[in-house]
C-alpha positions as a Markdown table, in Angstrom:
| # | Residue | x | y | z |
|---|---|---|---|---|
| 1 | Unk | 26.6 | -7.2 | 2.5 |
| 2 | Unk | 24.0 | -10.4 | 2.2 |
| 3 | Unk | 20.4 | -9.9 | 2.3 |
| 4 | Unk | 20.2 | -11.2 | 5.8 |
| 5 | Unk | 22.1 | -7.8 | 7.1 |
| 6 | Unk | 19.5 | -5.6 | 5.7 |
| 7 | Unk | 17.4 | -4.4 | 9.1 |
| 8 | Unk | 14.2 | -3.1 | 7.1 |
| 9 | Unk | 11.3 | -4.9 | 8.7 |
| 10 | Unk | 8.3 | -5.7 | 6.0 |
| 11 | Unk | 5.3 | -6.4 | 8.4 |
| 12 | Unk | 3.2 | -9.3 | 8.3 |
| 13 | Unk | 0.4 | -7.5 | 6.1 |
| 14 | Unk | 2.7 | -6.8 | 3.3 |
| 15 | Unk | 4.4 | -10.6 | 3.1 |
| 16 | Unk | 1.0 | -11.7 | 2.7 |
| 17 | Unk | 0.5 | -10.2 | -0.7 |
| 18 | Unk | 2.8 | -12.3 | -1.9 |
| 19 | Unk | 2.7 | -15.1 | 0.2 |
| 20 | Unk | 0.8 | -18.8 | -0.8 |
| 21 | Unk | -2.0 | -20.6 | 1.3 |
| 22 | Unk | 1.3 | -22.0 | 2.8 |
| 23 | Unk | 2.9 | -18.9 | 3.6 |
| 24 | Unk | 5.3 | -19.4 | 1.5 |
| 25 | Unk | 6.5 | -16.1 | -0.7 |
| 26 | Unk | 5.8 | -16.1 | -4.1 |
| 27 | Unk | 9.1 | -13.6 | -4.9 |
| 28 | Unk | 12.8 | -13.5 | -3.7 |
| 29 | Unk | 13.7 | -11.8 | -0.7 |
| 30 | Unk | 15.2 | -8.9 | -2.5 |
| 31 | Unk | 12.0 | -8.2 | -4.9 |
| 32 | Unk | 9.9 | -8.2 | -1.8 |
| 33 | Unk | 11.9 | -5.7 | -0.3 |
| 34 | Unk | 11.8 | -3.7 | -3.1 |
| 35 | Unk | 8.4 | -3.7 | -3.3 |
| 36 | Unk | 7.8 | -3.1 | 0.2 |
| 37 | Unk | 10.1 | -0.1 | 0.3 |
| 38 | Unk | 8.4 | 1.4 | -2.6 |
| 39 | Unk | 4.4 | 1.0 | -1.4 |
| 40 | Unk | 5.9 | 2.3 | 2.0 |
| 41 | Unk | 7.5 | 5.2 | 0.4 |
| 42 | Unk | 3.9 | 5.8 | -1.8 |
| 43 | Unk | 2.1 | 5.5 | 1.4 |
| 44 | Unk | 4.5 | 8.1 | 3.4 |
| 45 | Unk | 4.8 | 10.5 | 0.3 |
| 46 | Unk | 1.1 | 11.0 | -0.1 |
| 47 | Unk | 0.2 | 11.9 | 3.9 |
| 48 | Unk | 0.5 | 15.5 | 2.9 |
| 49 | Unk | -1.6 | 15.2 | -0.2 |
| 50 | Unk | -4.5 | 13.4 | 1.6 |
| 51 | Unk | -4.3 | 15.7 | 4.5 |
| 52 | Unk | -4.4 | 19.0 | 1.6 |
| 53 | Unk | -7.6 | 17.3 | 0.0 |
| 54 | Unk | -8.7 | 16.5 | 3.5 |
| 55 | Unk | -8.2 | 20.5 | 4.6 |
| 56 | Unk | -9.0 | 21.7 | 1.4 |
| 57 | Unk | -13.0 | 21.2 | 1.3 |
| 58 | Unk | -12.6 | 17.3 | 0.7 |
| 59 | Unk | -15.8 | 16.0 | 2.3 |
| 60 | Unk | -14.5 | 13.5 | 4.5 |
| 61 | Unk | -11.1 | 11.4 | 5.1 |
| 62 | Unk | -13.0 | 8.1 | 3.8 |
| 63 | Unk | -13.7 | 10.1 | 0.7 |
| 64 | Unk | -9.9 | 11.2 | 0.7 |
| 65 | Unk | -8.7 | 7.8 | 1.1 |
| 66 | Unk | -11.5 | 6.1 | -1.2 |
| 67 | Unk | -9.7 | 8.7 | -3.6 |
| 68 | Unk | -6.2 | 8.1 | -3.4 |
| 69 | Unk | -7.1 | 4.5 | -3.4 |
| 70 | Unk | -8.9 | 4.3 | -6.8 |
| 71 | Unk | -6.0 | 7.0 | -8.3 |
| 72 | Unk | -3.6 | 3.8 | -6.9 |
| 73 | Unk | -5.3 | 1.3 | -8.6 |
| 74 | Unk | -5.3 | 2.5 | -11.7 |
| 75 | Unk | -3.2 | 0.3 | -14.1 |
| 76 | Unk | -1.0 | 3.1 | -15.2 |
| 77 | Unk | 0.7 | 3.4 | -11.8 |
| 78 | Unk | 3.2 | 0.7 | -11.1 |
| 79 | Unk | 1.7 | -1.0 | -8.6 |
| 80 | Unk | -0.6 | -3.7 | -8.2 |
| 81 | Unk | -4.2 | -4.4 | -7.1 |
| 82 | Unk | -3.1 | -5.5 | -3.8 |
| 83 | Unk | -0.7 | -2.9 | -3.1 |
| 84 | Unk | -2.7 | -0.2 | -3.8 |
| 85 | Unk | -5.1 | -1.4 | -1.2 |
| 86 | Unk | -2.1 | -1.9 | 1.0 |
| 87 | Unk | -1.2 | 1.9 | 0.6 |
| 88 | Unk | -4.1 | 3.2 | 1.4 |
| 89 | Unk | -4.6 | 1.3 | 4.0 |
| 90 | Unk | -1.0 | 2.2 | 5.1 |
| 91 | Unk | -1.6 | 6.0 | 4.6 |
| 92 | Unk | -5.0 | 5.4 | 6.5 |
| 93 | Unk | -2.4 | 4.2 | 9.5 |
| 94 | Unk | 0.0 | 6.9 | 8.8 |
| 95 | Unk | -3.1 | 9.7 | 9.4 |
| 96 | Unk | -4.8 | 8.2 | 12.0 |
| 97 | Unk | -8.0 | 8.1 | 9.6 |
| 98 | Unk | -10.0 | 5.2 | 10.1 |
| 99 | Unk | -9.2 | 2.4 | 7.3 |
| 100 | Unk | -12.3 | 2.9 | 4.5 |
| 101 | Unk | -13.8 | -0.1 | 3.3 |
| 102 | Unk | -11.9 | -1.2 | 0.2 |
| 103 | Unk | -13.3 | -2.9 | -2.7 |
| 104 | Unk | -11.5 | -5.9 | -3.1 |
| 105 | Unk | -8.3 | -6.1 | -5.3 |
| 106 | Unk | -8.9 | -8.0 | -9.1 |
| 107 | Unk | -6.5 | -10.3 | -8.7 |
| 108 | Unk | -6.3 | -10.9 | -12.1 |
| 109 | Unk | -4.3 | -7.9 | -13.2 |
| 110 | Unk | -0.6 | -8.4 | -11.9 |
């Protein structure tokens, strides 16, 4: 099977975390789909968590999400700045919560 038969479709928004000022990615093929699947798989994994705090006296979905996101972007997780914004943004999607404003990523830390 070559990489060109898998029919996983990373959207725009998740290329550019790893894309140049060129557009050009910054990883192969295969690690981006990897990483894509994962954060997708975070994102989808923790609708029922959000939606427990949300239910279960959480003061509001932004707080939810504010949450989750700073839980994400811990260094301990396994994924980086930008993809922890890129979850909860994601999970934001996959709730129908309106997307929180996000601090931005530190770039610095892979």
């Amino acid at each position: 099977m070559h990489e060109d038969d898998n029919q996983i479709l990373i959207p725009p928004t998740f290329i550019a975390l790893y894309s140049d000022a060129r557009e050009r990615l910054q990883l192969s093929r295969g690690e981006l789909q990897a990483r894509y699947e994962l954060c997708e798989d975070l994102a989808c994994t923790l609708v029922e968590q959000a939606e427990q705090l949300y239910h279960g006296g959480a003061r509001s979905e932004e707080g939810v999400l504010l949450g989750m996101h700073a839980a994400l972007a811990g260094a301990e997780t396994g994924v980086s700045p930008q993809e922890a914004r890129w979850i909860t943004l994601r999970l934001a999607e996959l709730l129908g919560w309106r997307s929180p404003q996000l601090p931005e990523p530190d770039v610095s830390r892979p």
